[in-house]
N, C-alpha and C positions, 0 to 999 in steps of 0.2 A: 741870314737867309736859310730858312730849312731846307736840308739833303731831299733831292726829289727822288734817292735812290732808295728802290723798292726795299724792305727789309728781309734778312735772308731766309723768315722764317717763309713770308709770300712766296719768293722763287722756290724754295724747296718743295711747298708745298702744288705750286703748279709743276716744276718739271717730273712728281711722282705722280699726281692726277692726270695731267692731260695726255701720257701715253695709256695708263689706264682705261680711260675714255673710250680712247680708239680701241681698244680691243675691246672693250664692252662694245664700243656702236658697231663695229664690223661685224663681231659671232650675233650681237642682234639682230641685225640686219640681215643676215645670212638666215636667220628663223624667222622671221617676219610673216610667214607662210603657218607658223606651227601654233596654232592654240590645242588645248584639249576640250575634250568635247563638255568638259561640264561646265566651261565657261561662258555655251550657248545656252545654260539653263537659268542664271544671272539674266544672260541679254532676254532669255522671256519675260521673266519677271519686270525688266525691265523696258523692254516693248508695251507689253500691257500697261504698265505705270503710262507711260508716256500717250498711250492710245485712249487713257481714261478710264480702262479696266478695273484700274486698282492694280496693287501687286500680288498681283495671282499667277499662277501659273495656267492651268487654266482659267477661261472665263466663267464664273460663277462660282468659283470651287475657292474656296478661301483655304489654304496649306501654305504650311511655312517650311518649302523644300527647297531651301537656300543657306548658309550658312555664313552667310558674308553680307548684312544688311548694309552697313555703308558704302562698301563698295558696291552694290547693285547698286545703290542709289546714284552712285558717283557717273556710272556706266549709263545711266540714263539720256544723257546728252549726245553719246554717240549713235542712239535710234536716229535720229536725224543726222549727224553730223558723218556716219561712218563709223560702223562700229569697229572693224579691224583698226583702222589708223587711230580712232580714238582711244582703245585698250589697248594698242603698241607703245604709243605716244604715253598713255598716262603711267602705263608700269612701269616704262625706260623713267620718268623723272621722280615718283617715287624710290627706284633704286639706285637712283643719283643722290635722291634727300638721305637716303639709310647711309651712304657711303659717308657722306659730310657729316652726317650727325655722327659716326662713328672718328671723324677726325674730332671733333669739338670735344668730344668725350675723353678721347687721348688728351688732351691739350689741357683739359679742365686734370682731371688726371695726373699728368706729369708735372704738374706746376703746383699741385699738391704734396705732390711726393720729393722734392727735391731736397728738403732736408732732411729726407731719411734715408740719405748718404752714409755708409761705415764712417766716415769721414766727413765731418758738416764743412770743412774748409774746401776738400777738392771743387771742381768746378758742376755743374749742373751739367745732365745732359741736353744736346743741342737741340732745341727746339724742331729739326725738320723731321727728323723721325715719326712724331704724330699726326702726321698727313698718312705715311703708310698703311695703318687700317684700310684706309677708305679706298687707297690703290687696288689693294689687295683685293678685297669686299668686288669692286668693279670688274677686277681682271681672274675672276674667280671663276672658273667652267664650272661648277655647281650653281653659281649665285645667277649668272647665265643663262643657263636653262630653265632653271624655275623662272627667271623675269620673263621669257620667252613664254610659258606656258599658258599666262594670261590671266590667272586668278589672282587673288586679293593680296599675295602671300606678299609681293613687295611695301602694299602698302603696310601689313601687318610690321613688315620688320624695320621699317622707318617710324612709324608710332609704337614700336617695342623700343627704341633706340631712343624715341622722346619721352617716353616714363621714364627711363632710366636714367635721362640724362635729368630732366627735371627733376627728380627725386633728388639728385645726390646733389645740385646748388640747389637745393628750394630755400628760401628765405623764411625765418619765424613772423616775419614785419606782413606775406604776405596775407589778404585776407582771404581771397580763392583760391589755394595751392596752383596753381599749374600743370604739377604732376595728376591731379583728379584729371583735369579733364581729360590729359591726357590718357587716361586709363580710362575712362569714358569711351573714347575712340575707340584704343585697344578692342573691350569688348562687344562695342557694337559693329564692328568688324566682320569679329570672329565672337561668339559664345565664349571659347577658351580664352581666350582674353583678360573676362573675370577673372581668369587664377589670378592675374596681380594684383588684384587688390589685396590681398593681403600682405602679399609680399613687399607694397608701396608701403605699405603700413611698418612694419618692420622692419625696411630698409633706411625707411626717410627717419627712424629714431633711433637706427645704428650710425645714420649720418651725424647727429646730433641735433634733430629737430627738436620743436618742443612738445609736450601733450596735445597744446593749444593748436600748433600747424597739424599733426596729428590727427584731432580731431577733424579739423576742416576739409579736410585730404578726403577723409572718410565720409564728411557730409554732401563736396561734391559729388565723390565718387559714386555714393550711395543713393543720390538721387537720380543720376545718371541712369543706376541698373532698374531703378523704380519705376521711371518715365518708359523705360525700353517695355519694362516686362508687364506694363500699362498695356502700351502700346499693344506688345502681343496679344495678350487676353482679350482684348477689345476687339482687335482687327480678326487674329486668328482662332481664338479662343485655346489655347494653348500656353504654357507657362515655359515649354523648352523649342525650339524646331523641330520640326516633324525628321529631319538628319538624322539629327542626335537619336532619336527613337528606331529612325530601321536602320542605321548601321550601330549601334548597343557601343559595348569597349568594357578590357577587362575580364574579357575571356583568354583562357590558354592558347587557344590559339591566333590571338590578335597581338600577344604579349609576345609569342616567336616568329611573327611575322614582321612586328614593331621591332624586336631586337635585331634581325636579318639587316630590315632598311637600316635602321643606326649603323649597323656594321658596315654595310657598305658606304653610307655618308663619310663617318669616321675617317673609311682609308680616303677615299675622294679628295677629304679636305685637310690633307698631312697627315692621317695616324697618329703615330705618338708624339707629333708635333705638341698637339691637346695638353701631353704633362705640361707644357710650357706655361698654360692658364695656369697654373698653381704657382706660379713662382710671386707673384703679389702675397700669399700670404706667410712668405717666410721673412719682413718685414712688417713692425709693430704697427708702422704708422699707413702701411698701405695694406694693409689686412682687412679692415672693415670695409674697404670700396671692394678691394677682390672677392669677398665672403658675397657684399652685394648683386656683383654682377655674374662669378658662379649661382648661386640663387636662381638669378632669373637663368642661367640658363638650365640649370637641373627643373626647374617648371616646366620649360619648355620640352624638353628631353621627356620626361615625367607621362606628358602628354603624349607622345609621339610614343612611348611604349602602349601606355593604356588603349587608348585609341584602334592600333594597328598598324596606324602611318596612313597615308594618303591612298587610298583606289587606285586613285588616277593620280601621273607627276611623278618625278624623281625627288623624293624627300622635301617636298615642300613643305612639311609641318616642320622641320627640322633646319632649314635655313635661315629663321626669322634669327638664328643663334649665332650664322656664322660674324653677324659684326660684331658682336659680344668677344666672340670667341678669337676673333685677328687684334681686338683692342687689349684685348689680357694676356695674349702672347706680347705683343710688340714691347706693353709696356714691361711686363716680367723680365723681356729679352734685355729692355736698353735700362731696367733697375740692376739687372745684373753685371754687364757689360761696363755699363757705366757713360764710356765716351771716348774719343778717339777712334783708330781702325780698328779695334779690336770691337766697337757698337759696330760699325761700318759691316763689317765681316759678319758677325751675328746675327744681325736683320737679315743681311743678304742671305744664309744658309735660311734663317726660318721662313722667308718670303718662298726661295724654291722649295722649303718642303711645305710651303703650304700650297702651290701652283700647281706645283710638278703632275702629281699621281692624278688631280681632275682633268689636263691635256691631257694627259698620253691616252684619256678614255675620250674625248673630249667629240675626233672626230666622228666616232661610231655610236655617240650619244647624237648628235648633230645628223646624222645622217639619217638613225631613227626618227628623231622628229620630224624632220624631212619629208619623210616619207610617211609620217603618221598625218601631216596635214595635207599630202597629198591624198593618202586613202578618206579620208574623213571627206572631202569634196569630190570623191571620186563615186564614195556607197554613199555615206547618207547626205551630203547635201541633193546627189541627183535624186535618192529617194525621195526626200522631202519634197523637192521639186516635183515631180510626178506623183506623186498624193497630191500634190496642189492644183495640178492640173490635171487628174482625172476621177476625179472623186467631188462631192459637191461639198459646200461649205458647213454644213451640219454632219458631216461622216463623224466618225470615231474611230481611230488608232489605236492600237498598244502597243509597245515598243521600250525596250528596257533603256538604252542608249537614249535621254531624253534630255541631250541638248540640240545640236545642228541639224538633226533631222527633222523634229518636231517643230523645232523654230521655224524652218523653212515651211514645210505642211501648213504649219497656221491653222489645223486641227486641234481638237480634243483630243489629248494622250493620256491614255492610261500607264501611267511608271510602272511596269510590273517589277519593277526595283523595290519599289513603295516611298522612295525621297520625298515624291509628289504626292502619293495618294496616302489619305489619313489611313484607309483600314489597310492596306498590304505592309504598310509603314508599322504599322503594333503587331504584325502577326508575330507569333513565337517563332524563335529561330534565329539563324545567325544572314547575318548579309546578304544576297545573292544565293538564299537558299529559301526562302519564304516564298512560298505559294499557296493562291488558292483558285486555281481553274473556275470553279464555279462562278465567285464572283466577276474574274474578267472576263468570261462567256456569256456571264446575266447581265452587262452591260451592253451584250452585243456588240462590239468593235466590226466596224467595215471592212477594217483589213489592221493582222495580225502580224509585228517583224519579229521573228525569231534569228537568233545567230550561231552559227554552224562553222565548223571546219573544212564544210564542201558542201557545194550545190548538191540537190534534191539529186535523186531517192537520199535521204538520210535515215538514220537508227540514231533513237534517242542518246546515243555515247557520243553522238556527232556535234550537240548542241553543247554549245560554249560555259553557257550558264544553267547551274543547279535548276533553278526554279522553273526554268522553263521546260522542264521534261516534264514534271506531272498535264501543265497544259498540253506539252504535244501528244502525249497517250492517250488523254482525254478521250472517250468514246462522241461525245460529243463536238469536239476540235476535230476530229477526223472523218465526223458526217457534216460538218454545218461549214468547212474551210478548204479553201485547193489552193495549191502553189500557185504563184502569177508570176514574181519576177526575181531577179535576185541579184544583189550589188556587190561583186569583191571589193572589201576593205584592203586586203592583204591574200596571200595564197592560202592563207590557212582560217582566214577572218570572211565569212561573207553575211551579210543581211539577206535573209531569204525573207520575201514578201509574200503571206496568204492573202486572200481575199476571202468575204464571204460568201457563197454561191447567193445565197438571195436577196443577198445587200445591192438595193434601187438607188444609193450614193456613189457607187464605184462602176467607171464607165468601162467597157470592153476591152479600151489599148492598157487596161493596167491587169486585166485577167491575161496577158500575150504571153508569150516566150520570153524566156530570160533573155536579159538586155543587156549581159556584161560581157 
């Protein structure tokens, strides 16, 4: 009669996961309140999808000011169903899926590597060790925050963790690779994404693929990127996202703003723990999967300098790496360790220096967010809301901050960011510094949000954002605009609302007294 007793690998693996859990589901649930605002620029795009618009941002205006095509699409079902609980719910279980695929990967891993033991006779190490990742990954105050945030970044790092896992068992017998499609996803995610394809490429025949899998890898993959950048050209007429175009990458000063975030990621998530990834390749035979998954993560890193790092978020370019980077520690720690209390001991120290330094910051991250989804429903949702309700349905907005306000409005917004709009999006210049008053005043906007450091009277030093100084000096901004209302974000953050003196779309009670 077969033992109905679980094997020890199962309990191991559940009593590391399911406290894990709990601290993931408590500090989530504690942010439950915290998205960032540019996640309400996805839900337009995806409002409009769902409303029959098309995937516009505004209506009529075809721009591709999203950077995260599948997951807008995914987020599509919560227009009806509830969008917070639907993007709380969906992030939480993709970085449930990163944490598992991050165990499967240990597990495929260690079961590889076991005879490359100094000693082929001693015993193997103990199978429960490779659940740790994925504890880790969960109970992580970086990994945390980012799922909190609300953007694509969890799903990113659960199909970064399926290219990679695909790649290193892929089969020569199969005839679609698996890892394509997976790298399919990847990119249509994220644009960045693309970077692996080459990497799949050279990873899956440092695995020991054949030409043949090889090729096929590349011919899903490559259809994939074919069909997408179809797609774009057709719909958008454009070959990159209009993102990619007004925030650039690759300048000096995106490159020391990009090293800053790394620096601070780094210590968050253990410091010099990190030397610890290197220890796979001081064995022969675990060397090419370490070279592997270093790789992907120097791509990802790669990115995260070029770029500048995220706007908005704490390192979320930079976390799709941390299950990478707990799966090349654990396993380096327990190749070296070996087995018995001296693996015991080792895990244990690497797990608190990987924990440790993201708590001790954890709760004054938590309590900023906190209070960031508080301001965020406090200034612009109420603003949007009173643009909705005192302005007519054909008004025009401009407004830099072009997620949860503008959603709410339900107006035409002009991005003077340019994410959304084709022509401020090409202007020369760097991010949040590109302006051209003329155009956003030749479009005539009904009412105008600028963002300041303090309610009216202001001087152009007061306003938050580069670009918006040439509009507010404008000789024309200052005979055709008067203050109306204004929303504290924060004490030092507020939405000032202009109106147009002879704009027939905006009713009386939104020309009144400030309202905060």
């Amino acid at each position: 009669m077969p033992s109905l007793k679980p094997p020890r690998g199962i309990l191991a693996t559940v009593a590391l996961l399911a406290p894990a859990l709990v601290v993931f589901g408590g500090a989530y649930r504690r942010l439950w309140g915290y998205l960032i605002d540019d996640v309400f620029i996805s839900v337009r795009y995806a409002r409009n999808l769902v409303d029959g618009h098309g995937l516009v941002y505004n209506v009529g205006e075809r721009v591709e000011g999203y950077t995260n095509f599948l997951w807008t699409l995914l987020v599509a079902p919560g227009v009806r169903l509830g969008i917070v609980p639907w993007i709380k719910g969906m992030n939480a279980l993709w970085a449930i899926a990163a944490a598992l695929l991050a165990v499967l990967l240990t597990r495929r891993l260690a079961a590889e590597s076991r005879a490359d033991a100094a000693d082929p006779s001693s015993p193997a190490p103990a199978p429960w060790w490779t659940a740790l990742p994925g504890a880790l990954c969960l109970a992580s105050s970086p990994f945390i925050l980012t799922a909190a945030e609300g953007l694509e970044t969890m799903m990113f790092s659960a199909l970064l963790m399926l290219a990679v896992l695909w790649t290193l068992t892929g089969r020569d017998a199969e005839r679609l690779p698996r890892a394509g499609f997976a790298i399919v996803a990847l990119g249509m995610t994220r644009p960045d994404g693309w970077a692996y394809l080459p990497w799949a490429l050279w990873a899956g025949r440092a695995s020991g693929r054949s030409w043949g899998w090889i090729g096929r890898l590349a011919l899903v993959a490559g259809l994939g990127l074919a069909a997408h950048e179809i797609f774009r050209i057709a719909y958008y007429g454009d070959l990159l996202p209009n993102t990619l175009r007004a925030k650039g990458g690759g300048s000096g000063f995106l490159l020391e703003r990009g090293w800053t975030q790394w620096v601070s990621f780094f210590r968050a998530t253990g410091g010099g723990l990190w030397a610890a990834a290197l220890l796979p390749l001081a064995w022969r035979r675990t060397r090419a999967a370490g070279l592997i998954l270093i790789g992907a993560i120097a791509i990802r890193v790669a990115f995260h300098l070029w770029s500048g790092g995220p706007w908005m978020g704490r390192g979320r370019f930079l976390t799709p790496v941390l299950p990478l980077l707990l799966v090349l520690v654990t396993w380096g720690v327990a190749l070296l360790a070996r087995g018995g209390p001296k693996l015991v001991l080792a895990l244990a120290a690497a797990a608190m220096l990987a924990l440790l330094p993201g708590w001790r910051a954890h709760r004054a991250a938590e309590s900023a967010g906190r209070d960031y989804g508080a301001g965020l429903r406090d200034a612009h949702q109420r603003l949007g809301a009173d643009i909705a309700a005192f302005t007519d349905r054909g008004a025009i907005m401009a407004m830099d901050d072009a997620g949860l306000g503008p959603l709410v409005a339900g107006r035409t917004n002009i991005d003077m960011l340019g994410l959304n709009d084709r022509h401020l999006g090409r202007l020369p210049g760097a991010y949040a510094a590109k302006s051209d008053p003329g155009y956003v005043l030749g479009r005539r906007p009904d009412v105008v949000v600028l963002v300041a450091s303090r309610r009216p009277p202001i001087a152009p030093q007061d306003l938050l954002v580069a670009s918006q100084v040439p509009l507010f000096t404008h000789p024309r901004f200052t005979a055709e605009y008067a203050f109306g209302r204004s929303y504290a974000f924060a004490d030092n953050y507020h939405l000032l609302l202009y109106v147009r003196r002879e704009s027939k779309a905006v009713r009386d009670e939104l020309r009144g007294p400030p309202v905060e």
